[in-house]
C-alpha positions in Angstrom: 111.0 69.1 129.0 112.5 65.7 130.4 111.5 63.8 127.4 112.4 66.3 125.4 115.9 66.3 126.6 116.0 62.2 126.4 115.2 62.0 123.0 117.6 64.6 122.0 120.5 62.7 124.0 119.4 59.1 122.2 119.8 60.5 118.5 123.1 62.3 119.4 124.0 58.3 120.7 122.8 56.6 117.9 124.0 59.1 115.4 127.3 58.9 117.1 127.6 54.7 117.0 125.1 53.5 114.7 124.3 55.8 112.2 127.6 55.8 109.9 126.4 51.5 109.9 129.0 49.3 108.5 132.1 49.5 106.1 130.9 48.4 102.7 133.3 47.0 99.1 131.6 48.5 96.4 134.6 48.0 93.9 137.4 46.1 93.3 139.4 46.3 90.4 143.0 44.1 90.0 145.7 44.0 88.1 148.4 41.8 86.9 151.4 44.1 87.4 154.5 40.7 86.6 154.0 37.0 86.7 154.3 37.0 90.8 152.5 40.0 91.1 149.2 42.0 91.5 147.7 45.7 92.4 144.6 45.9 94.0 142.4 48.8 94.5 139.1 48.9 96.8 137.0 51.3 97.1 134.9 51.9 100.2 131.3 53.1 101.4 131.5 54.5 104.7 130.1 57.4 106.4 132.6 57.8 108.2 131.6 59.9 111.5 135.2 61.3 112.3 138.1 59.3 114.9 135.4 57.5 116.6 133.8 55.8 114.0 135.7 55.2 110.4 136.7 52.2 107.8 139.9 52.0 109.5 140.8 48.9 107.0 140.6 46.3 103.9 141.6 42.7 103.2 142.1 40.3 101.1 141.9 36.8 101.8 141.0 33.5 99.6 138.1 31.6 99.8 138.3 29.8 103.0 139.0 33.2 104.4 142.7 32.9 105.1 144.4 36.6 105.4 146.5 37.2 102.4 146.8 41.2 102.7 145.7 44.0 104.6 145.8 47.7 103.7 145.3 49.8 107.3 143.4 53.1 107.1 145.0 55.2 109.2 142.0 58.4 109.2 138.7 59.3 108.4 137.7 59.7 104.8 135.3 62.4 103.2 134.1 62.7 100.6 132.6 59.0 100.3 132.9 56.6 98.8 137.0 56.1 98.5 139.2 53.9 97.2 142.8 52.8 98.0 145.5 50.1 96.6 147.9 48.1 97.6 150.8 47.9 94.9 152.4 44.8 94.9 150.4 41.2 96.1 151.8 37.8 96.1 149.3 35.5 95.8 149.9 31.9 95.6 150.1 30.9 92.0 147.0 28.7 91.8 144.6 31.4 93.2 141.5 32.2 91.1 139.4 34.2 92.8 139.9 36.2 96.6 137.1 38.3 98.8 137.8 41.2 100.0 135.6 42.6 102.9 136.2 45.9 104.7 136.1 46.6 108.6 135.6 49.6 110.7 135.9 50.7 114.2 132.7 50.7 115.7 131.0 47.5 114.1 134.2 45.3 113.1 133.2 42.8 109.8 129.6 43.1 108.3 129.3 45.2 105.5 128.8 44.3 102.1 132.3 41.9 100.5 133.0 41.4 96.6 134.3 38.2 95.1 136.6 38.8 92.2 138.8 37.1 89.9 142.6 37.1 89.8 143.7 37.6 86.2 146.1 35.7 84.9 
């Protein structure tokens, strides 16, 4: 009964920290919206496991990883995956490309980042 008991309480820990894993981009898409000026959207694979354990954010930063944006999750999503947009970015004018990478509350950085171009 004592093992029984064990195993039950270690899935119902892992499921509770592990399980959901790590806050994944799986799309970017970015827009041009005036010469200084661009909307990003970024959509988000997460299982997210309610207020412990969510993508509680995105970024966007350039290529030596310097923090140009940040758009804070402020819940749990369902259904999954989701996306979300911030309206207006200034980038510097010379940018090409940025990453964005996505971040959640139990496991931080990790999941999977996209590379994209910034149109012209």
């Amino acid at each position: 009964m004592k093992v029984i008991l064990r195993a039950v309480l270690i899935v119902f820990l892992l499921k509770s920290s592990c399980f959901s894993g790590e806050a994944d981009v799986v799309g970017v898409r970015v827009e041009r919206i005036d010469p200084a000026g661009l909307q990003v959207w970024v959509t988000v694979q997460h299982d997210d496991d309610g207020w412990d354990h969510y993508a509680d954010r995105w970024e966007i930063l350039d290529l030596e990883g310097n923090l140009l944006d940040t758009r804070v999750l402020l819940h749990p999503h369902s259904p999954e995956p989701f996306t979300r947009s911030i309206p207006k970015v200034t980038l510097p004018p010379t940018l090409r490309k940025i990453k964005i990478r996505a971040h959640d509350s139990v496991h931080g950085y990790g999941g999977k980042e996209m590379v994209v171009d910034v149109p012209s």
